[in-house]
N, C-alpha and C positions, 0 to 999 in steps of 0.2 A: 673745323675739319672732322673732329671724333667726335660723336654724341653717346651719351652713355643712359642705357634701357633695362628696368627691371624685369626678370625674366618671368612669363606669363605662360603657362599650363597649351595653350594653344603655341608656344613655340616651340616645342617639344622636338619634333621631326626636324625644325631647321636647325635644331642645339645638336640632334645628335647626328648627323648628315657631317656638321662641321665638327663638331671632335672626334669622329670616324676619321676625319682628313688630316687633322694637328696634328703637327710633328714629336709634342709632349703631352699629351692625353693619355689615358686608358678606359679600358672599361668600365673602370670606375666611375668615369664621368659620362656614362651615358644616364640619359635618366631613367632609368631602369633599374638602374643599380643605385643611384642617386636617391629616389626618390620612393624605395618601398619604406625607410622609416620616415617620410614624410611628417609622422605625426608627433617626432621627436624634435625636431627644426623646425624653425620658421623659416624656410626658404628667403633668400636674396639674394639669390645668383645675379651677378649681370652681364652686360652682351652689350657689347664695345660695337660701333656704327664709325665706318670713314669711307666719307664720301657716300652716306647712305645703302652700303654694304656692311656684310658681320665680318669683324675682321679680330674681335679676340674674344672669348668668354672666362668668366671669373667663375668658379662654383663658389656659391657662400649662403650661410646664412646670418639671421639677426637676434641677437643678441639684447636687451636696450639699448645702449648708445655704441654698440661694437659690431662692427662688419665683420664673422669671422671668415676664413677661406676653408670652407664646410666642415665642420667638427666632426663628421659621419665620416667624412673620407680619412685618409691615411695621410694625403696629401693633394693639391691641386688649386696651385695658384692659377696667373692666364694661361688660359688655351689659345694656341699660337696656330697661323697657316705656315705652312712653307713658302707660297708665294708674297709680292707685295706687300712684305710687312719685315721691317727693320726695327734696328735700336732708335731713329728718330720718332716712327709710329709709336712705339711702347710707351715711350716717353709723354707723348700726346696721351695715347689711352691713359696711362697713371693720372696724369696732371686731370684729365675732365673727370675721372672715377672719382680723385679725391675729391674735388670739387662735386660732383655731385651726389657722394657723402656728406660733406658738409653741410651740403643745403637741404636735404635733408633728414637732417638732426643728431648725425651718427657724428662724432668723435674717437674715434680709434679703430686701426684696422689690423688684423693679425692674420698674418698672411704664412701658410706652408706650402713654398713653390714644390713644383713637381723634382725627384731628385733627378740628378743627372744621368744616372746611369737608364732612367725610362723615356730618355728621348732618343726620337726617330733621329732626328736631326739636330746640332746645335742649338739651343733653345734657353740661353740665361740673359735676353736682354729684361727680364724684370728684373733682374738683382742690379742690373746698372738702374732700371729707375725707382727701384727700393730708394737705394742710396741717395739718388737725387733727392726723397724725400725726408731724408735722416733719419730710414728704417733702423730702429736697434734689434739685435738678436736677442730672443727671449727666452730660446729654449730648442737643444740639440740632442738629439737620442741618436745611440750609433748602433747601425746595423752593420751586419758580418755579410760580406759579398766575396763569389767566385765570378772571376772573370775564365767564362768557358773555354775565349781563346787558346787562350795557355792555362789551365787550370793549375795548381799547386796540387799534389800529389797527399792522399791522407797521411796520416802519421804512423808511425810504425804501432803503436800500438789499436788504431782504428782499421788498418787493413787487417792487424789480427784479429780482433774481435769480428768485422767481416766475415772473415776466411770461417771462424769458427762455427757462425750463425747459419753462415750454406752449408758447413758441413750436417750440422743437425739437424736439416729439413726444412729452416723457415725460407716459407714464400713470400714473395713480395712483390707488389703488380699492384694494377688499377684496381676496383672496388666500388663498388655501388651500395655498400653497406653502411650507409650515414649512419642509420640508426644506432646499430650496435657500435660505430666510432664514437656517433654523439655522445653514449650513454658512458662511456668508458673514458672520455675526455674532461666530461661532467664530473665525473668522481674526483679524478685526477684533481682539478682544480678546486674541487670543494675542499678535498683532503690535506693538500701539499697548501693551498695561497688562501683557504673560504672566500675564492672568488667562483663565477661562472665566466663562459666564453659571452664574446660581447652577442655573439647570433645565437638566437635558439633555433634549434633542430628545423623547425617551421622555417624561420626566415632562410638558416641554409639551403632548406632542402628549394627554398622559394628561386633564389640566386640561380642556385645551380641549375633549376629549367629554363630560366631567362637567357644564361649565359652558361651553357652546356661547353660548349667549346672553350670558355676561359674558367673556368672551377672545376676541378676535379680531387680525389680524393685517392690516396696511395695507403697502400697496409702493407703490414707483416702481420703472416699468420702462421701455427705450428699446428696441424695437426685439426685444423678447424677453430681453433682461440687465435683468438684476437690479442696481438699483443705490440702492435703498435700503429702509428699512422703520421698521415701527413696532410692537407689542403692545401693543393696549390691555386694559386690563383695567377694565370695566364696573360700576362702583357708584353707581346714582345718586344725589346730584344729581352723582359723578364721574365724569370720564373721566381715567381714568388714564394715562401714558405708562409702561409696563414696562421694555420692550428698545427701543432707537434705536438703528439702525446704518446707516453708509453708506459704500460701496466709497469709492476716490479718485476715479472718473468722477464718480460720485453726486453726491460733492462738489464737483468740479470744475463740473459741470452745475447745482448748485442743486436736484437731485433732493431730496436733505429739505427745502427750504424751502417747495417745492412742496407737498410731502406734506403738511407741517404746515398750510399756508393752508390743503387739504384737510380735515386733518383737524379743525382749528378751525371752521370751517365748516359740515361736516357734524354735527358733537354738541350747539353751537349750536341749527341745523336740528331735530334729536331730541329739544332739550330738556332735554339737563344744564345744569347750574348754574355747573361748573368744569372748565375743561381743565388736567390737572397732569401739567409737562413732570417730574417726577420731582426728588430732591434730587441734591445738586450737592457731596454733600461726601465724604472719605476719613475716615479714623480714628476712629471714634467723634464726628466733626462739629469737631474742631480744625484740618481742614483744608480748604479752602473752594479751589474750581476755580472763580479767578474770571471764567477766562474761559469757561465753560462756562454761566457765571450769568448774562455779558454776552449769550452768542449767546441765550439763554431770555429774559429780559427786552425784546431787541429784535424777540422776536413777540408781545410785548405782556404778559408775565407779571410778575406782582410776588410779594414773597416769603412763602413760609406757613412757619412752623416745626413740624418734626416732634419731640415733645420726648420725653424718659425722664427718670422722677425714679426716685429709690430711697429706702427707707423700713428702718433697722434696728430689729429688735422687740429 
């Protein structure tokens, strides 16, 4: 009943046609945004057949002997239709996937489903056929989520620092200024962690033409300085927080806190479901920045779990 197909350069159009229509996808899994670091993955996506229709896709790539569920992305287990597809299909797709991992030559599969809060519709029949194949958890990072419906209210001392950063003139709006973001972000991270952002300026600036409607970039400015910002990245019912950075004035001034009551506000306004300030952990989720989790929770966010299980065949 289900055959299972590695994904080939000329199915591009009917990959993304169907994760345009899944109830658990995002932009992410077009391949457009999938596919500009191409050169850092060995691509192995595959693309589930029942009854000789596509009826789910895996993003992933290979590994040696490990199928991951694409290392590029943030997350993205199967992509799911709404229609003609249940927990007994899933089940079928898991069982011919691993099987046709197995044959050939892959042993291990490490799989990070989509989280729940980015589905259109009901969407965890892979976690029942995880199980069935005695997926262990291997590693949990927790992100700080607002649910827009009913939002939680900031904390008495973030509406202050608000209240005080409008009073001083800073502006806070959309932005087209990657550059002077990037440059200023770049510091940030050199400085406070000697890391860089995982996108350089190029591959941003690359995204955001491909997917103008889903990446955009928010500031706080005083006066013409730049003293803070945001990248969101667009999945609804999500608003993502990607990149967060803010000089020492920024900070000093209350410039992100500003921004955030901004931005919380306006996606609210638009319409999403969740504002997600992003996860908050180092090492594979063993290490937890907890004050990074306290300053997210006192704009009102509570916490989602990003998970990975792994499966040996």
């Amino acid at each position: 009943m289900v055959e299972i197909m590695r994904y080939e350069a000329s199915m591009a159009k009917r990959w993304d046609e169907f994760a345009s229509q899944s109830r658990n996808a995002t932009f992410l899994h077009q391949r457009g945004y999938m596919d500009y670091h191409s050169d850092r993955f060995a691509d192995c996506s595959l693309v589930a057949l029942h009854n000789g229709r596509v009826c789910a896709l895996l993003p992933a790539n290979v590994e040696g002997d490990t199928l991951w569920s694409h290392r590029g992305l943030t997350y993205g287990g199967w992509l799911l239709p709404y229609k003609h597809f249940d927990t007994t299909v899933m089940v079928e797709v898991m069982d011919a996937a691993c099987q046709w991992m197995a044959a050939n030559g892959l042993k291990r599969l490490v799989y990070k489903p989509v989280p729940h809060i980015y589905h259109r519709y009901p969407c965890e029949e892979d976690l029942y056929a995880l199980f069935r194949h005695q997926a262990a958890l291997v590693e949990t990072n927790i992100s700080t989520t607002i649910d827009l419906t009913c939002p939680l209210p900031l904390d008495r001392g973030n509406k202050s620092g608000a209240n005080a950063a409008r009073k001083a003139g800073i502006q806070v709006g959309p932005s087209d200024d990657w550059q002077g973001y990037w440059h200023l972000l770049t510091s940030l991270l050199d400085e406070r962690y000697d890391t860089r952002p995982v996108h350089t300026l190029d591959e941003m600036c690359l995204l955001h033409d491909r997917f103008p409607g889903n990446i955009c970039l928010h500031t706080a400015t005083l006066d013409g300085e730049l003293l803070a910002g945001v990248v969101m990245y667009l999945s609804a019912p999500v608003a993502h927080c990607q990149y967060i950075g803010a000089s020492t004035r920024g900070k000093d001034s209350k410039a992100l806190t500003l921004l955030f009551e901004h931005l919380i506000d306006h996606y609210k306004r638009l319409g999403f479901r969740y504002f997600d300030f992003g996860i908050s952990n180092e090492d594979h989720g063993r290490y937890l920045n907890a004050g990074l989790v306290k300053q997210k929770s006192r704009l009102g966010g509570r916490g989602i779990a990003y998970n990975t299980l792994a499966i040996n065949l």
